[in-house]
C-alpha positions as CSV (number, residue, x, y, z in Angstrom):
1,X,-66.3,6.6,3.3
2,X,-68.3,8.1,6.0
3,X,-66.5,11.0,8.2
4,X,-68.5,13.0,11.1
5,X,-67.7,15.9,12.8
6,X,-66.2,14.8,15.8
7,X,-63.5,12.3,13.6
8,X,-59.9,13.4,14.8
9,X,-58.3,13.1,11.3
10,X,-59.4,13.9,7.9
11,X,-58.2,13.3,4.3
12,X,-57.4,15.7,2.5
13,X,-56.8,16.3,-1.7
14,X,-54.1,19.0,-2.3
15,X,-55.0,21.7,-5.5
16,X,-50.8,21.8,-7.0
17,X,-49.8,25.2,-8.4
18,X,-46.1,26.6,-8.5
19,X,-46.7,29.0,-5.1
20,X,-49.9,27.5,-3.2
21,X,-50.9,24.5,-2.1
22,X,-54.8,24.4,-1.1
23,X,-56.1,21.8,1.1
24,X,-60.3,21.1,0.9
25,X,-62.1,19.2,3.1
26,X,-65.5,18.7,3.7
27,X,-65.6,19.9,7.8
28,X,-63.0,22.4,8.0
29,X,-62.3,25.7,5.4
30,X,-59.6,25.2,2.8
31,X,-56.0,25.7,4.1
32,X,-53.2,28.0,2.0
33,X,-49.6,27.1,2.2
34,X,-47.2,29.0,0.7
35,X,-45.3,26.1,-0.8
36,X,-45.9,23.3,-3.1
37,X,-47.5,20.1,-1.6
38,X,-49.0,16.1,-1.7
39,X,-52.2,14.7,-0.8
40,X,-51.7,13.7,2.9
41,X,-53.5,12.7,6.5
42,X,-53.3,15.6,9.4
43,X,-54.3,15.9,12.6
44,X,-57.2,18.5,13.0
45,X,-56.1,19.6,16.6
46,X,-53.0,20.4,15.8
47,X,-53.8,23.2,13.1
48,X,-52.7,26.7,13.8
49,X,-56.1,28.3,14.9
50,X,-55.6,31.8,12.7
51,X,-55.2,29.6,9.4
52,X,-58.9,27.7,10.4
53,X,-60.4,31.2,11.0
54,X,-58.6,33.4,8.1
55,X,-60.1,30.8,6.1
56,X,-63.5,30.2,3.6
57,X,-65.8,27.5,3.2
58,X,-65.1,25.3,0.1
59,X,-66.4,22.7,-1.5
60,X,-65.0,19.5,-2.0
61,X,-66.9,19.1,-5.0
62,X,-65.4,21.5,-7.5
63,X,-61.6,21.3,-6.2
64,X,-59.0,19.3,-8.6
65,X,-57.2,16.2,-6.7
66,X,-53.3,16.2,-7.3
67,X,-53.8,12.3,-6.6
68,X,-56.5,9.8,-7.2
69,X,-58.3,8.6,-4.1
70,X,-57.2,5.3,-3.3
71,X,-59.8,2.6,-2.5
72,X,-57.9,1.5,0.5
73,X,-56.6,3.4,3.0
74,X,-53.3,4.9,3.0
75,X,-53.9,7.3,5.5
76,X,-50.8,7.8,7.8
77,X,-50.7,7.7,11.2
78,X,-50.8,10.2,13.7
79,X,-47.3,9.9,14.6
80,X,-46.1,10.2,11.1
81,X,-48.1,13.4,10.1
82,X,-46.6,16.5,10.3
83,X,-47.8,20.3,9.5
84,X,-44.7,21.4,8.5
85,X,-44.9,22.0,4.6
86,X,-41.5,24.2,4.1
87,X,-38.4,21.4,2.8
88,X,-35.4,22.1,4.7
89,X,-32.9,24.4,3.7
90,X,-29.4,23.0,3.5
91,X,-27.6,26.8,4.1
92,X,-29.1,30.2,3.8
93,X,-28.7,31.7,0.7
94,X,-25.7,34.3,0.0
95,X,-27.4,38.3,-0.2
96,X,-24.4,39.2,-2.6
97,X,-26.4,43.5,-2.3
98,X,-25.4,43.1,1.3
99,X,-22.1,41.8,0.7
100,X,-21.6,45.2,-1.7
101,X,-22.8,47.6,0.9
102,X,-21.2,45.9,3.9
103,X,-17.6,45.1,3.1
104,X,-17.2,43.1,6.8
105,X,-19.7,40.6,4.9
106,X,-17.4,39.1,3.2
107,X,-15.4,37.2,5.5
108,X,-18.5,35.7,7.2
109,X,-19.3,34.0,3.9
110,X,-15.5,33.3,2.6
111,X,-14.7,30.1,1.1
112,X,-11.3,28.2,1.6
113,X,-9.8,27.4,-1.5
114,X,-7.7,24.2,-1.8
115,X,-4.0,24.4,-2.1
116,X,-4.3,22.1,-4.7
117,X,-6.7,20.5,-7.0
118,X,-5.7,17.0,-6.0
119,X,-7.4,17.7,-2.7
120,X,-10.9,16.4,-4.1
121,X,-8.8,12.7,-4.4
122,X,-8.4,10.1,-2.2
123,X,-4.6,10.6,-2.2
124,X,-3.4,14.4,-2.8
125,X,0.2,14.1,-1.7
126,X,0.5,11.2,-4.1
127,X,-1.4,12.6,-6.6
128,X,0.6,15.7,-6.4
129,X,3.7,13.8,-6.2
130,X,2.6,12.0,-9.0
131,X,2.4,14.7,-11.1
132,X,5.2,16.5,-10.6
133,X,7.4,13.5,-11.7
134,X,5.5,12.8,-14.6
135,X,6.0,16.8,-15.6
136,X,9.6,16.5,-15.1
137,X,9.9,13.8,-17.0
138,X,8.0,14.7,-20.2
139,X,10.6,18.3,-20.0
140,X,13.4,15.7,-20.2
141,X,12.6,12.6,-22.0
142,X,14.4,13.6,-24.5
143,X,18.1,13.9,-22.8
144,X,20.0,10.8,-23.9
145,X,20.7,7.9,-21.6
146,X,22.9,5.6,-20.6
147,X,23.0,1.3,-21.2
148,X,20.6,-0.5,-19.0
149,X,23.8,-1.9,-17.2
150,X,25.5,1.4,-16.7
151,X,23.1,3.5,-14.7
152,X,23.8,4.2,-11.1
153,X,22.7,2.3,-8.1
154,X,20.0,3.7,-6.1
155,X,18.3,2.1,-3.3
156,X,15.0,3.9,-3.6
157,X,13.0,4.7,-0.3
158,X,10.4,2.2,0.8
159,X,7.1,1.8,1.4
160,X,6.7,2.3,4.8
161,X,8.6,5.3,4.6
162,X,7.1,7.1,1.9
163,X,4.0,6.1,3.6
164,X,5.6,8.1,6.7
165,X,6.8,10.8,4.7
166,X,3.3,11.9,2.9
167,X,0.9,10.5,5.8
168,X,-1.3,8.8,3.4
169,X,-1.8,5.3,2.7
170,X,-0.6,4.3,-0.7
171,X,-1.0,0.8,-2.3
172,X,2.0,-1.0,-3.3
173,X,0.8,-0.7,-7.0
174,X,0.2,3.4,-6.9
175,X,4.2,3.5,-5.4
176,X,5.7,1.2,-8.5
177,X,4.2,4.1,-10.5
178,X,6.5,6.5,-8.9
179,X,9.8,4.2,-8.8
180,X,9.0,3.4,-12.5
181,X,9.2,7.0,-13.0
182,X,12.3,7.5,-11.3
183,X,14.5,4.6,-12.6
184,X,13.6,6.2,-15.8
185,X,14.8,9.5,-14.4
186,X,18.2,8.1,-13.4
187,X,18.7,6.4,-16.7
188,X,19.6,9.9,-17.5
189,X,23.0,10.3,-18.7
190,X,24.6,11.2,-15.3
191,X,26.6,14.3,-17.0
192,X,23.3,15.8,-18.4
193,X,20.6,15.5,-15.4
194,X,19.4,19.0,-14.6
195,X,19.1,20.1,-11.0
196,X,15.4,19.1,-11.1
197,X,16.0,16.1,-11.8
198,X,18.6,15.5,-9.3
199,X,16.7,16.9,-6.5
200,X,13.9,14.4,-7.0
201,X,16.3,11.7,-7.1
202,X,18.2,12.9,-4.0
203,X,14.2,13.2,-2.2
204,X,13.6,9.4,-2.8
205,X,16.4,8.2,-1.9
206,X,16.7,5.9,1.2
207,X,19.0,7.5,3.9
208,X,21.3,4.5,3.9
209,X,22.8,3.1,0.6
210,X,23.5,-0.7,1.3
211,X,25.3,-0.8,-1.9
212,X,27.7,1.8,-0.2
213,X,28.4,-1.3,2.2
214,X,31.7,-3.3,0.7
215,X,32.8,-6.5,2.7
216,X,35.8,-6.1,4.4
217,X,38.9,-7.6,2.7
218,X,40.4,-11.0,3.8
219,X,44.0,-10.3,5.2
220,X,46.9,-12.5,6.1
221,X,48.2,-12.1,9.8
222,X,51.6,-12.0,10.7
223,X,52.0,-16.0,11.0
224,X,50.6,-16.3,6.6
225,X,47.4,-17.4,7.8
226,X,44.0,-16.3,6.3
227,X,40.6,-17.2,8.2
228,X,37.3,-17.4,5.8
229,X,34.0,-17.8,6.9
230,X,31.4,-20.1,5.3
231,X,27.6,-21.0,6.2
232,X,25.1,-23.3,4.6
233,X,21.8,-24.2,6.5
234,X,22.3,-23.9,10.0
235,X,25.9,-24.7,9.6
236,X,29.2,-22.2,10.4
237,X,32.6,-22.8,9.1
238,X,35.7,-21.2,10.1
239,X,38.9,-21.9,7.9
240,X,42.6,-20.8,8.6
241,X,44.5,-21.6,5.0
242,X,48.0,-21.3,5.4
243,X,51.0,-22.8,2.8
244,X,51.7,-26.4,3.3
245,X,51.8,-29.7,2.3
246,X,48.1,-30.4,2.3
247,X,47.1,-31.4,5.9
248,X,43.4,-31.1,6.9
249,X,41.9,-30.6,10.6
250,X,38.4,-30.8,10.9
251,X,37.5,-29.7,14.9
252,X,41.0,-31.4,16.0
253,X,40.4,-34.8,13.4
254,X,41.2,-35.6,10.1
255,X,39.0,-35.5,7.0
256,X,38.5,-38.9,6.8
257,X,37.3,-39.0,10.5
258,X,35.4,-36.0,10.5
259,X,33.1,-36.6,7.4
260,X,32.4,-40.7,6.5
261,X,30.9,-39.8,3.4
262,X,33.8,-39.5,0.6
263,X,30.9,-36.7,-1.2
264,X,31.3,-34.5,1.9
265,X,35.5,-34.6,1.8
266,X,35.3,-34.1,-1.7
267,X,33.1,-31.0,-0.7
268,X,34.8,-29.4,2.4
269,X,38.2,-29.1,-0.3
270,X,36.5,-28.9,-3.2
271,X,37.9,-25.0,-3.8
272,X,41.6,-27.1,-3.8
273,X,40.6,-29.7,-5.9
274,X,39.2,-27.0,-8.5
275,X,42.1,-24.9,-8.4
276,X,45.0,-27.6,-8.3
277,X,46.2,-26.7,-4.7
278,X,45.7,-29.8,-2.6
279,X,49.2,-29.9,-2.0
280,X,50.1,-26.5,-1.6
281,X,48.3,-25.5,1.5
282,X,47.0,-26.7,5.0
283,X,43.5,-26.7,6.2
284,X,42.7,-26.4,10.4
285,X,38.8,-25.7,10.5
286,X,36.1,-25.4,13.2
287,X,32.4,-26.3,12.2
288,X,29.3,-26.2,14.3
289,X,26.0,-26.6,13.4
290,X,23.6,-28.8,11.4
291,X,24.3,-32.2,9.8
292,X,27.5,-33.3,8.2
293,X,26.5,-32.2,4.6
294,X,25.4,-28.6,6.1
295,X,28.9,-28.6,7.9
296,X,31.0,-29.9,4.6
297,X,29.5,-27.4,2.2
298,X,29.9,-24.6,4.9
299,X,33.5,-25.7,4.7
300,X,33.7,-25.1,1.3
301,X,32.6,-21.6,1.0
302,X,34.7,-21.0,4.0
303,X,38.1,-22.2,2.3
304,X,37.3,-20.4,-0.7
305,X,37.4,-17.2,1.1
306,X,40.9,-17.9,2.5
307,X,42.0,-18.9,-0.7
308,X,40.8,-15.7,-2.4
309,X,42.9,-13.8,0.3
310,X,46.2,-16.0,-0.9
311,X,45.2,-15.7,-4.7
312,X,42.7,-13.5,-5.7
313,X,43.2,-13.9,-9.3
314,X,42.0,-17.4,-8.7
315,X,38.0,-15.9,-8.7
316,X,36.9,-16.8,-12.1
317,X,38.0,-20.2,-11.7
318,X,36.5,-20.6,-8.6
319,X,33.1,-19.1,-9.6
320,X,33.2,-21.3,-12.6
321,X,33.5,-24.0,-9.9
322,X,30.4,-22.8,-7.8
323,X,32.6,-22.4,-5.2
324,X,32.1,-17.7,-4.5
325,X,28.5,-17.9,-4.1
326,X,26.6,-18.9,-0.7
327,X,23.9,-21.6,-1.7
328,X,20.6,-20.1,0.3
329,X,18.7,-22.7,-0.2
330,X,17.1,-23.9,3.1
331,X,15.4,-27.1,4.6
332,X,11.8,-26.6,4.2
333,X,9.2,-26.9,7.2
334,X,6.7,-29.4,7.1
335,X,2.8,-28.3,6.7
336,X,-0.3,-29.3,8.5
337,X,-1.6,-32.3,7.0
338,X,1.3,-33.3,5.1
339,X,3.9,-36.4,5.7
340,X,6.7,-34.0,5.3
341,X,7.4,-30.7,3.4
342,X,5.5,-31.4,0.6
343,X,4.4,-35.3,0.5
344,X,0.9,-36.1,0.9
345,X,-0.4,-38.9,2.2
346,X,-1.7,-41.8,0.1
347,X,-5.0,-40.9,-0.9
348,X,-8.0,-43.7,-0.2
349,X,-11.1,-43.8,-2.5
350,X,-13.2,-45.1,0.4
């Protein structure tokens, strides 16, 4: 390749060693760096002046190439070439003989040091939190503890809240780590637990306990009546039981005018019917709501409640019966693209 002395840019082959870097070219003197370098493109003009003139003549000839000329040219632009040759330093180094002499130093190149070693995590409440249980735990795995049945009731704190409490974002799989441990913790027998372990119970619990919450009792007013309540769907019941001789109001009508299906009678007394107490007491209900199997079955639960409140030792039969618990099943809504709930429609091959 030709070059002349009025070319703006030159290529140059870099001489490696482990503190100089020398540049020869066949117009200008050899360069010295003081750090190690590549074979690279730069612009003549912009050379500091007392490097070109501190400088001696070379020849291109007898200098060894750190790279292999390449047969096309991979010169770089002028925009890209730079005469910087130092690599940036990411912080100054620490003079620790300063430091010793000057004792003021010190603070200037202090270091925090984390509170805990779970700060490097993604998580370091948790983490901590984490830890601690599982510490706690291996100390008193070995305490007996009572019948799965038998332990106390604990409505642990939720999600959202412990979110709250620690200010990190914890997935629901890292928090069932942390309830696991502490159902295991209250499985303790209750006349054993330490302190330790009470106190991390107490700090997980939620503030309210709805198991604390009982139903209020059923009474009997002044007059021997008893009112139950009973839903089912979008239905409401309310019942008034009182002793009889087995006369039924539906909303001011009679059974047989109030339900036409003889399934839905069968089901607004079937508590009676169960029990043997037809005859023995007198039904005035008010329903509202839904169809007239919602409104029957409302019924039911309703008069079962009342009748708790005359007999309560009548509960085992009754729950034999299915009469105690609510059903909570519900109708289901129909989806996009579907007949109803779940039917499709037909399908067509063409």
């Amino acid at each position: 390749m030709k070059q002349s002395r009025d070319m703006k840019y030159f290529a140059a082959s870099a001489h490696v060693s482990k503190w100089r870097l020398e540049v020869d070219c066949p117009i200008y003197p050899p360069i010295q760096f003081p750090t190690p370098g590549w074979r690279f493109k730069m612009k003549a003009a912009s050379l500091p002046g007392r490097l070109v003139r501190s400088s001696q003549v070379c020849s291109s000839a007898n200098v060894f190439r750190a790279f292999p000329r390449q047969r096309h040219g991979l010169q770089a632009s002028a925009r890209h070439s730079s005469t910087i040759s130092d690599p940036p330093v990411a912080a100054p180094q620490i003079d620790f003989a300063q430091m010793s002499r000057n004792p003021d130093a010190r603070q200037l190149h202090g270091r925090v040091v984390p509170a805990s070693p779970s700060y490097f995590t993604g998580l370091p409440q948790f983490m901590d939190n984490l830890l601690e249980l599982q510490t706690l735990l291996r100390k008193n795995e070995t305490l007996p503890v009572v019948k799965p049945g038998q332990a106390p009731r604990v409505a642990w704190q939720t999600l959202e809240s412990y979110r709250v409490t620690i200010g990190e974002h914890v997935r629901t799989s890292k928090y069932q780590k942390i309830i696991q441990i502490l159902n295991r913790l209250n499985h303790i027998h209750p006349t054993l637990k330490t302190p330790e372990v009470i106190a991390a119970i107490e700090a997980h619990r939620r503030t309210i306990d709805p198991f604390s919450n009982k139903a209020k009792p059923i009474t009997i007013d002044k007059f021997g009546r008893a009112l139950g309540v009973g839903r089912r769907k979008s239905s409401t019941a309310r019942a008034w039981l009182v002793e009889g001789n087995g006369e039924v109001l539906v909303n001011g009508k009679t059974l047989v005018e109030a339900f036409s299906r003889v399934h839905d009678r069968e089901s607004a007394i079937w508590a009676l019917k169960a029990t043997e107490r037809i005859d023995k007491y007198n039904v005035w209900a008010l329903v509202e709501g839904g169809g007239t199997t919602g409104q029957a079955e409302a019924l039911t639960l309703g008069v079962t409640k009342a009748l708790l409140a005359h007999e309560p030792l009548l509960k085992p039969a009754l729950r034999r019966a299915g009469c105690v618990t609510r059903d909570p099943r519900k109708v289901e809504r129909k989806k996009t693209g579907h007949v109803k709930a779940r039917k499709m429609p037909a399908w067509v091959k063409r």
